[in-house]
N, C-alpha and C positions, 0 to 999 in steps of 0.2 A: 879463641876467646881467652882471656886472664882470667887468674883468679879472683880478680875485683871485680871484673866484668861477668864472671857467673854466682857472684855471693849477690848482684845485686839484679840480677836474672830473674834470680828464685823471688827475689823482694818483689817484683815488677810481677810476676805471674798472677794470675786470678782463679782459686783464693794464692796465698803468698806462701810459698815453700820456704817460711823462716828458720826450722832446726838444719833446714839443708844449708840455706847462705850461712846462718852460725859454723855448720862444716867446713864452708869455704874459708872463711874467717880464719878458720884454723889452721888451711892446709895455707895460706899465707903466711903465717910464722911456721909452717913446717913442710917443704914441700914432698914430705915422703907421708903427709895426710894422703889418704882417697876415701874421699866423703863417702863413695858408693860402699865402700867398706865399712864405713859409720852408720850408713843408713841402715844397712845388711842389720847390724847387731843389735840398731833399733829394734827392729821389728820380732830380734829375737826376742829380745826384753820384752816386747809387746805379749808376742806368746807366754811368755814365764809370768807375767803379771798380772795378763787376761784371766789362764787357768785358776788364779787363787785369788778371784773378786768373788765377792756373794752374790745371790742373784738377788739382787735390788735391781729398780729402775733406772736409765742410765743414769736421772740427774741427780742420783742419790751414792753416785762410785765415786765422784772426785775425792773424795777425803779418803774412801777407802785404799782409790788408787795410789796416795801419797804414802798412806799407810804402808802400802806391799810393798813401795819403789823404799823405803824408811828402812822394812823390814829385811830389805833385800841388800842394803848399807849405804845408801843412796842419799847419806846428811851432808849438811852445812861441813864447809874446810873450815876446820878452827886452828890451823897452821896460822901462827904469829909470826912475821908480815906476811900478808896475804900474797901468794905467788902467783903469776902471769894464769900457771896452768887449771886452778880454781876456778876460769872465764874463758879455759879452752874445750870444747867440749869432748874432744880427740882423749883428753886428760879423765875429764870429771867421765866419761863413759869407764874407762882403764881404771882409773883410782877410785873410783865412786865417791867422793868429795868433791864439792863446786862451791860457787857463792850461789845466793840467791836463785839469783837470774840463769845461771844456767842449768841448774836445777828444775828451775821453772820451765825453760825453753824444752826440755825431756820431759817432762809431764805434761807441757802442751800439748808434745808431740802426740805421746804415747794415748791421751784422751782425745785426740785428733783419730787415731787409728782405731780406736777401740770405742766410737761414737759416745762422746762423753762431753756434754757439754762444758766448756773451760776456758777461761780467758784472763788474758794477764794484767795484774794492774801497778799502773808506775810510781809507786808509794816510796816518798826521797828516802831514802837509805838503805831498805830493804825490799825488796820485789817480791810480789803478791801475787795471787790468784783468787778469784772467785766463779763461781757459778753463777751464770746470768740469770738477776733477780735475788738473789739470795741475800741474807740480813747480814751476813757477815763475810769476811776475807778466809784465804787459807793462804799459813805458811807454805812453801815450795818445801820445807824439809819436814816432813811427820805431818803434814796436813794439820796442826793444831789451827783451830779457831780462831778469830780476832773479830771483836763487834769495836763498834769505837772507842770504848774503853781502853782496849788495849792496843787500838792505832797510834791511841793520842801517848800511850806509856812510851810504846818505839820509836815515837818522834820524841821524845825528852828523854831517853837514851842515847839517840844518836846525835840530836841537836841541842841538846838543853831545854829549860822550861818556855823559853819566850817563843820558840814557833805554835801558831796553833797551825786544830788541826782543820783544814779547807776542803772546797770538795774536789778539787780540782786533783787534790791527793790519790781519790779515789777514783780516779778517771781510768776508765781502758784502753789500754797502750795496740798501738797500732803494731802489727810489724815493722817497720822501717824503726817505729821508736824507740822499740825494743830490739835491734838492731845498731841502730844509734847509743843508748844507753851499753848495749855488752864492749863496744870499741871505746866509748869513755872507759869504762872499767879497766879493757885492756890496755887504754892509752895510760893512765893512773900507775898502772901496776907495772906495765916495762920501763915506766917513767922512775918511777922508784927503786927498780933493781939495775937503773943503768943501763938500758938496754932504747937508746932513743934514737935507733935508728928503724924499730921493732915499734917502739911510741908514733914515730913519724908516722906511719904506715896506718896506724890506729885512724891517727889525727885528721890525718887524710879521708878515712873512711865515713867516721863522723861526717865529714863536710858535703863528702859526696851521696850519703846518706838522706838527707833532707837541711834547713834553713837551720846555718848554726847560730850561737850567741856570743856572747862578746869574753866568754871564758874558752869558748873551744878555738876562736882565734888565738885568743892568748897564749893558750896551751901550747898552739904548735909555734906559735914567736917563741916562746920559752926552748922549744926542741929544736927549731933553725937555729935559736943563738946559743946555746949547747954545739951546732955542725958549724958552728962559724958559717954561717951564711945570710948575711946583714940586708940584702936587698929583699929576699921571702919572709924576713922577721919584722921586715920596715912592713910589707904590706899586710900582712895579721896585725900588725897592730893600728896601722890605719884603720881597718875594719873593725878590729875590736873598739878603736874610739867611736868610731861612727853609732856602732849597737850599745855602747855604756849609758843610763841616764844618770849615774853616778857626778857629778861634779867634783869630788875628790880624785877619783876614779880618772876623769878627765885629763883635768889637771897632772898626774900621773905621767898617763901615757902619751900627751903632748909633749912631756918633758924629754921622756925615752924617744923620740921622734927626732928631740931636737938632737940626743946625740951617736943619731944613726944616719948612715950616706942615705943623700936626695938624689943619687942616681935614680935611673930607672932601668938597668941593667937585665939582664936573664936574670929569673929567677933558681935557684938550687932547686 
């Protein structure tokens, strides 16, 4: 079995062993990861975090348990440009810094093992968590609060005034999506340090993840034509035309089409 073939193992399983396929993820960009070794130190952190919860009811620890994992130095990377390793979880375990989401994926975890109800929610820019039923969100880094008040501020933080805010915002992310979302992240981020042979691999995961969109084609037409390889960047972008309802958009990448080989050669 590959490593692509057991990150999306663990996806496939019932329930879905998603901090594990995140370890797979990892040991992809590094093959001296052994998730088992990852998982191991999970569980120690389980213990270390378990011991210093209060005894409340279980649906009443998630914010505490963000708290301990806070208190333990387990925040947001505010390294300016964000590096690969922020959305590795191999790293954010070692450095205690992560973005969101992977942040989030160790606290799902750890409220997975320590019966705590938790669940992640796919909020554009920044990654969520709530307790099922609950009136409000929690950050992944300190567990602070968010009612929609303050959904709607981080969405005009990170997008400006004119997004509102939808419900669909607040929807709870499956595993594969959350999944899907941490290989955007890392496709973004090796994209950006130059590393798009590291992107491709992302790109790829995405796809094979669940039904992409007409940017995650794009994206990897963008990294074939980065490896010079014109006949794989012709068919991402055939596909991204197919999924755009943009007409400028269109128009675009028709043009790009017109001036790339109509072979139908192997693909790279």
């Amino acid at each position: 079995m590959t490593l692509r073939q057991a990150c999306l193992a663990c996806v496939a399983r019932e329930p879905a062993a998603t901090f594990e396929a995140a370890l797979w993820v990892a040991a992809e960009h590094d093959p001296q990861v052994q998730p088992a070794q990852w998982l191991g130190q999970a569980r120690e952190l389980r213990h270390q975090v378990g011991a210093r919860l209060p005894a409340l009811p279980p649906r009443e620890l998630a914010q505490p348990l963000l708290r301990e994992l806070a208190g333990l130095g387990f925040v947001q990377d505010d390294f300016h440009p964000v590096r690969p390793e922020a959305a590795l979880l191999d790293h954010v375990l070692q450095r205690k810094r992560g973005q969101p989401l992977a942040l989030g994926l160790l606290a799902l975890e750890l409220a997975r093992q320590l019966g705590i109800a938790l669940v992640g929610i796919n909020f554009p820019g920044h990654f969520l968590l709530q307790v099922p039923g609950a009136d409000h969100l929690l950050d992944p880094s300190g567990g602070r609060r968010l009612y929609p008040i303050d959904c709607r501020s981080l969405l005009v933080r990170q997008f400006g005034p004119h997004m509102p805010l939808r419900a669909e915002h607040m929807a709870v992310a499956t595993p594969r999506q959350m999944l899907q979302r941490l290989s955007r992240n890392l496709r973004q981020l090796h994209t950006r340090h130059g590393q798009p042979l590291a992107a491709l691999r992302d790109a790829e995961r995405v796809l094979e993840l669940g039904p992409g969109i007409s940017s995650d084609y794009l994206a990897r037409a963008g990294l074939y034509q980065q490896l010079d390889c014109p006949q794989a960047e012709r068919y991402d972008v055939e596909h991204a035309l197919l999924l755009t309802d943009d007409p400028v958009q269109q128009l675009r990448l028709a043009e790009r089409l017109h001036h790339l080989p109509a072979g139908r050669g192997a693909l790279h």
